[in-house]
C-alpha positions in Angstrom: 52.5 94.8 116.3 55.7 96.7 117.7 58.8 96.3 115.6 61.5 94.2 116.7 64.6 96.0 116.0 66.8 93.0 116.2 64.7 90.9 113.8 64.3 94.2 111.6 68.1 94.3 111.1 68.8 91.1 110.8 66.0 90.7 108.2 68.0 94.0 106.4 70.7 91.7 106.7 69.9 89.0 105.4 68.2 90.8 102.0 71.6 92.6 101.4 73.3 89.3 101.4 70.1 87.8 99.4 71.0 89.8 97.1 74.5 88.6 96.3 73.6 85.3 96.3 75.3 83.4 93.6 73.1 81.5 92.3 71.0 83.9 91.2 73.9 86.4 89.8 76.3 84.0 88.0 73.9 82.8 85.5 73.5 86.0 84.4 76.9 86.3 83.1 77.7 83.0 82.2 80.3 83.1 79.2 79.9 81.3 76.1 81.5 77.7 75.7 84.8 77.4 74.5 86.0 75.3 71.4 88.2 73.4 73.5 88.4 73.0 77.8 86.8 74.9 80.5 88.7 75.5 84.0 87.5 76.8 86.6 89.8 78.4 89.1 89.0 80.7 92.2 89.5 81.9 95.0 87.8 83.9 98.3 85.4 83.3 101.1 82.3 83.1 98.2 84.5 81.2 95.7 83.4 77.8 96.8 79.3 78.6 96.5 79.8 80.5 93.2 81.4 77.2 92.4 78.7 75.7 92.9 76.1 78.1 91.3 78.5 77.5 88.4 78.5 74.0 88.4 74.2 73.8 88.2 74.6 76.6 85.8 76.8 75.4 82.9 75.5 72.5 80.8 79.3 71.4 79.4 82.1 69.8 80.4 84.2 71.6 83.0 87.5 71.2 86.0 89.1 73.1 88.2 89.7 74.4 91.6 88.6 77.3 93.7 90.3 78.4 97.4 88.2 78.7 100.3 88.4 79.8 103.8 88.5 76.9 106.3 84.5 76.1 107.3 83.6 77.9 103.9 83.2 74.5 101.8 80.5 73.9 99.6 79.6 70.7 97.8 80.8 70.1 94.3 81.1 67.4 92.2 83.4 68.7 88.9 85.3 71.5 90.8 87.8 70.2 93.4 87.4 72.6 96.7 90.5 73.6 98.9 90.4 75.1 102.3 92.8 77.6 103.4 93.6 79.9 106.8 92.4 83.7 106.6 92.6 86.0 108.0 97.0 84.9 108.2 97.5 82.3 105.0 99.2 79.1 105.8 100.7 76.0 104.2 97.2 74.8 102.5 97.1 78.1 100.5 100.6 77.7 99.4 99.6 74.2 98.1 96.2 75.6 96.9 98.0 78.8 95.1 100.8 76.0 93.6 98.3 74.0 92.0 95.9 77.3 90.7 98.8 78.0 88.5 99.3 74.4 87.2 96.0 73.8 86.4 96.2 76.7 84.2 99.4 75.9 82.4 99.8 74.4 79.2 96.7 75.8 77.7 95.6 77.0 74.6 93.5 79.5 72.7 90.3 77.5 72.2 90.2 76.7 76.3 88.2 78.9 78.6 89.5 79.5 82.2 86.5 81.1 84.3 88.1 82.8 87.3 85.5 83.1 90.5 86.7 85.7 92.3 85.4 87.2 95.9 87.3 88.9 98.9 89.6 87.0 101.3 90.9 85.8 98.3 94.4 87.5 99.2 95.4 86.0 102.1 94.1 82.6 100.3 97.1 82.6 98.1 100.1 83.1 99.5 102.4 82.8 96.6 105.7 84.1 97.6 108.0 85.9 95.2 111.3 84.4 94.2 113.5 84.7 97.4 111.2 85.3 99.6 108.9 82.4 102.1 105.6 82.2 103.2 107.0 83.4 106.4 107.6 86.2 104.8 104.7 86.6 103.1 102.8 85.8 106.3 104.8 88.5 107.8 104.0 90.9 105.3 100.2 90.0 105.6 100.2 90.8 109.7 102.0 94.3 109.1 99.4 95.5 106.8 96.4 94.4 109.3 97.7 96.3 112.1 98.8 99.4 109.8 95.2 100.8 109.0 95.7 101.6 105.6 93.2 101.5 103.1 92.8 98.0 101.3 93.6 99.5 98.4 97.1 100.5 99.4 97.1 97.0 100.8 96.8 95.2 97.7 99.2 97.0 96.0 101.9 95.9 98.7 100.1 92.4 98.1 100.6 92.1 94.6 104.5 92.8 94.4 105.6 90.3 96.3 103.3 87.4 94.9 104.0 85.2 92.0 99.7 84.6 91.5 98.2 88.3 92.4 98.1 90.9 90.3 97.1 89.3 87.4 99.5 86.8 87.5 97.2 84.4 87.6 95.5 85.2 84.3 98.8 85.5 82.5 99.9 82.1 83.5 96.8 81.0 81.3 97.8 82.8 78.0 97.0 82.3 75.6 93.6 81.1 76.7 90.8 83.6 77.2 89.8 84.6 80.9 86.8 85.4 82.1 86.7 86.9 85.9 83.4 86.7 87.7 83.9 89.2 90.7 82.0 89.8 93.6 83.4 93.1 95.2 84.2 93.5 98.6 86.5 97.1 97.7 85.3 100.4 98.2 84.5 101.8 94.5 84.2 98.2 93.5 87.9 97.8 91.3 87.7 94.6 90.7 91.7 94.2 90.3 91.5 95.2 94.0 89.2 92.3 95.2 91.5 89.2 96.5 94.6 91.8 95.1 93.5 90.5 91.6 94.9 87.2 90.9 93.4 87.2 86.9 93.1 91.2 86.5 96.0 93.3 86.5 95.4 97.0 87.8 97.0 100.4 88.7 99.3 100.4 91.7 102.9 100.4 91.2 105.8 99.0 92.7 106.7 102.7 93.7 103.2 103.2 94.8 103.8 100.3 97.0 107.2 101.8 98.9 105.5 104.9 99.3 102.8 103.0 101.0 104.9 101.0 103.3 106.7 104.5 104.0 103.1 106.3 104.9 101.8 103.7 107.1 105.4 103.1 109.2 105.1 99.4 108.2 108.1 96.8 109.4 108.7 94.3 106.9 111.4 91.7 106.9 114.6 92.5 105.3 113.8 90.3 102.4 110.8 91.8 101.4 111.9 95.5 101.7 114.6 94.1 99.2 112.6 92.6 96.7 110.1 95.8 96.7 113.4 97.8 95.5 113.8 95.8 92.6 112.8 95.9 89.1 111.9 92.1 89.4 108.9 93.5 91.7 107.0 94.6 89.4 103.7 93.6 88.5 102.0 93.3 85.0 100.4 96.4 83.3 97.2 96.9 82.2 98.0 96.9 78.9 100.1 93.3 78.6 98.9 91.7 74.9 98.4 88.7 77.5 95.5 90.2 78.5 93.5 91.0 75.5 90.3 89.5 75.0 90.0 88.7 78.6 86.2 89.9 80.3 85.7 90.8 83.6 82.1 90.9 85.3 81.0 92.6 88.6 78.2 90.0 89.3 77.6 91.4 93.0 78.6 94.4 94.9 78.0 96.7 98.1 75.8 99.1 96.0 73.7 96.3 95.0 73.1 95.2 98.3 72.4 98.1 99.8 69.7 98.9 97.3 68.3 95.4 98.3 68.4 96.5 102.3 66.8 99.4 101.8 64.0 97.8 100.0 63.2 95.4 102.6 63.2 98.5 104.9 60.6 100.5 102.7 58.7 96.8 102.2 58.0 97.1 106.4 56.9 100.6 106.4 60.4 102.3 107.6 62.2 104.5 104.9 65.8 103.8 104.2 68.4 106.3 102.9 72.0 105.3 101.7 74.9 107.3 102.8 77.5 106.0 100.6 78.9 101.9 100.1 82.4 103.0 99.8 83.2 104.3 103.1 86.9 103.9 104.7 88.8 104.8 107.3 89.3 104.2 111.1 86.6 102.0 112.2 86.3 104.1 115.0 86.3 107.1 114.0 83.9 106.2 111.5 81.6 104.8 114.5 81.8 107.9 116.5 80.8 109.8 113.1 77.6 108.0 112.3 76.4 108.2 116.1 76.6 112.1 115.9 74.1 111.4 112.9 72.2 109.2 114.7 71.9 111.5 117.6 71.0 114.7 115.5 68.0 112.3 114.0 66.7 111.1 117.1 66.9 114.4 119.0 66.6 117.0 116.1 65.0 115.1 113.3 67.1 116.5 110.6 69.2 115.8 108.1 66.4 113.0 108.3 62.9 112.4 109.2 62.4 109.6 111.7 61.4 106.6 111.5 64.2 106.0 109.2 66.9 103.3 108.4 70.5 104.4 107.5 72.3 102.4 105.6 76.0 102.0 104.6 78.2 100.0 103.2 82.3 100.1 102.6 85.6 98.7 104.8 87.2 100.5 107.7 90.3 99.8 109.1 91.5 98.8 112.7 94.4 99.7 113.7 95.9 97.7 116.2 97.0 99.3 119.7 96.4 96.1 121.5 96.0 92.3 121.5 92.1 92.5 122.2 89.4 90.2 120.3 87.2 91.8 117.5 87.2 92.9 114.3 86.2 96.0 112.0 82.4 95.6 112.8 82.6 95.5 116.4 85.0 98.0 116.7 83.0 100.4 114.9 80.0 99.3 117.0 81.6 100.0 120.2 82.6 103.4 119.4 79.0 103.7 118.2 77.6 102.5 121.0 79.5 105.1 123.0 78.4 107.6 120.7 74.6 106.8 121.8 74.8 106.5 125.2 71.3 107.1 126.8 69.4 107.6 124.0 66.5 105.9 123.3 65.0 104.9 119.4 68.2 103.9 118.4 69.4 100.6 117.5 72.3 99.2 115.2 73.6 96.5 113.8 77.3 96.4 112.3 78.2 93.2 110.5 80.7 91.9 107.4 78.3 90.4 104.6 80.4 86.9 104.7 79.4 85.8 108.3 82.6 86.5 109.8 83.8 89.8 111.5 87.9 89.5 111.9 89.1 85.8 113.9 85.9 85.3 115.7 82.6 83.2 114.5 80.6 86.5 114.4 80.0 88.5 111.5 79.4 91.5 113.7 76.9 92.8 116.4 74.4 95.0 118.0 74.1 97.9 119.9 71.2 100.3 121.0 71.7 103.4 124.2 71.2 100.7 126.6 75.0 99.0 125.6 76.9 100.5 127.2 75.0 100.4 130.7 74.5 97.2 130.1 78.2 96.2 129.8 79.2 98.4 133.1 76.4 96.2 134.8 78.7 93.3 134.0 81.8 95.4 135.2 82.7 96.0 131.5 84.3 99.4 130.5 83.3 99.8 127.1 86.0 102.9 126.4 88.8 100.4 128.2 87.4 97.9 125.4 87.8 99.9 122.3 91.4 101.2 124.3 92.1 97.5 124.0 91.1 96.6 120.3 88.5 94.3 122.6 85.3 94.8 120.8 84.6 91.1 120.5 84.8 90.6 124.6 82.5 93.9 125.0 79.4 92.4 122.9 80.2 88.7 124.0 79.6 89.3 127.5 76.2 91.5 126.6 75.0 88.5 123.9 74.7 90.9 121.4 76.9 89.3 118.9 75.5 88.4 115.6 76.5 85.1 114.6 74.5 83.7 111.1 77.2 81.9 110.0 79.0 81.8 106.6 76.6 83.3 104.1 78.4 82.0 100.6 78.9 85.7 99.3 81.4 88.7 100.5 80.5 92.1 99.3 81.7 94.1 102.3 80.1 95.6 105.2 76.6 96.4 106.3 76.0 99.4 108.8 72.2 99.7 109.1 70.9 102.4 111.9 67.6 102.2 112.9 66.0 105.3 114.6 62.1 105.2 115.8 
């Protein structure tokens, strides 16, 4: 039977994300039970699923409260569920972020607060910094997704202007011990990156932070700029006594899933190679790069043999030029699909492992050397598109989004190339 490349990457699709699915990694590093109470807080577009996997997991008494993204609910009967806006954060967040740190308060050494932890969880808790609004904050959040910086330098703009990130969290539940259960969506996988670390404290200073927002020619509001030249900015070191004794566990990652998506490919007879799961920067650029790859394959069959799958993983950045619909997937995609113009054997799918690629229901798309034809044949210019930040419209008109919906877990991107 001929191979059907659309159902062979989304199959690659679904194992990476198989392979992060909660239920099957939590209760592999469940913690042991506390003399006293265990909370459960959290926070990111997975939090609500790992809450619960948690809740089928543990066999004690538990509370708590995890953030979600709107449409991201799961059903739990112990842990209370809040939904929030993402990618911009909103009044529900600020509710949700106000209560994350009450329900932590008060505690003592014999409680346990389990801290679920995925991406998105930044722009879940908007927790502006004494003298500053969620306005503000909201501000802040927009002039970082238009910048294309790395989310690394990202979070550590995030995390000094927030009462709850950077391990503020965690420290508002000293003396208590914290355990974090983290499923990376970061390049490298730091877990005091994902969600800006709300219960782990990292590197990243508050000078770090101006010399970001200097580098990327960012225009924040008057207030903020203040705050970030103040000493009352700065976020909690690594080494705070608060922190001692607390654990944190990767429990899924891009690596992971990767590994897992290569397997399936091997398991249908294609072989699969990895180029990295940390890879950043433009998402363009980074399309047109891997469809000069794909091209030497097809036409030369070198630095790999054909058939082959290949495979990455990581978060590019968009930045924006115009007020088109997409997101980091598509974007990538269309400058891919450009890249591939007219060449037969190759097909690609681009897609973020939570469901959802930037505003839009899709978590990414396809493309083969027929996309672009196909979207002139529709009077679509795809280079006007990717001009226009328009990736979304390109794809939409074609139907070769890829829509599965909300998958419960976030641990990046997923770039799979498949040459015949």
């Amino acid at each position: 039977m001929a191979l059907d490349p659309k159902a062979f990457l989304t199959a690659i699709f679904e194992a990476a994300v198989a392979a992060a699915d909660p239920e099957r990694t939590i209760r592999a590093h469940l913690p042991a039970k506390p003399k006293g109470r265990t909370i459960v807080i959290g926070a990111g577009k997975g939090s609500a699923q790992m809450a619960a996997a948690f809740e089928k997991a543990w066999d004690g008494p538990i509370e708590g409260l995890v953030v979600t993204r709107y449409g991201y609910a799961a059903r739990c009967e112990r842990i209370e569920i809040i939904e929030a806006a993402h990618p911009v954060p909103d009044e529900a967040g600020l509710i949700a972020s106000k209560r994350l740190l009450e329900k932590v308060s008060g505690l003592t050494a014999d409680d346990l607060v389990v801290a679920l932890v995925s991406g998105g969880g930044s722009a879940l808790l908007p927790s502006p910094a004494p003298g500053l609004t969620l306005a503000d904050e909201i501000a802040v959040n927009e002039a970082l997704l238009a910048s294309g910086a790395p989310i690394a330098a990202m979070n550590t703009i995030r995390k000094h202007v927030s009462t709850i990130k950077g391990g503020r969290l965690a420290a508002a539940a000293h003396p208590a011990k914290v355990v974090s259960l983290v499923v990376s969506d970061i390049p490298g996988d730091d877990p005091a990156l994902v969600a800006s670390g709300p219960t782990i404290p990292g590197e990243g200073s508050r000078a770090e932070a101006l010399d970001f927002v200097k580098a990327y020619a960012m225009k924040l509001p008057d207030a903020v700029t203040a705050h970030l030249n103040a000493p009352e900015a700065d976020a909690p070191e690594i080494d705070d006594p608060r922190f001692a004794g607390n654990e944190v566990h990767l429990i899924a990652s891009a690596a992971v899933s990767l590994d897992a998506a290569a397997a399936e490919a091997r398991r249908q007879g294609i072989e699969a190679v990895i180029l990295s799961d940390s890879i950043e920067g433009e998402a363009r650029e980074v399309g047109s790069v891997h469809a000069a790859l794909a091209r030497q394959v097809g036409s030369r069959n070198r630095p790999f043999r054909k058939p082959v799958l290949i495979l990455s993983g990581g978060e590019t950045t968009v930045t924006l030029r115009a007020k088109g619909k997409g997101g980091r997937n598509t974007e990538f995609l269309l400058a891919f699909a450009i890249g591939i113009n007219g060449f037969d054997g190759i097909h690609a799918l681009a897609a973020d492992t939570d469901g959802i690629d930037g505003s839009e229901n899709n978590a990414g798309a396809f493309a083969d050397g027929s996309t672009v034809a196909r979207m002139r044949a529709v009077g679509v210019d795809a280079k006007s598109m990717l001009a226009g930040n328009n990736a979304w419209t390109a794809f939409h008109v074609v139907g070769d989004l890829f829509v599965p919906g909300p998958t419960g877990t976030n641990v990046n991107d997923l770039r799979a190339i498949l040459i015949r």
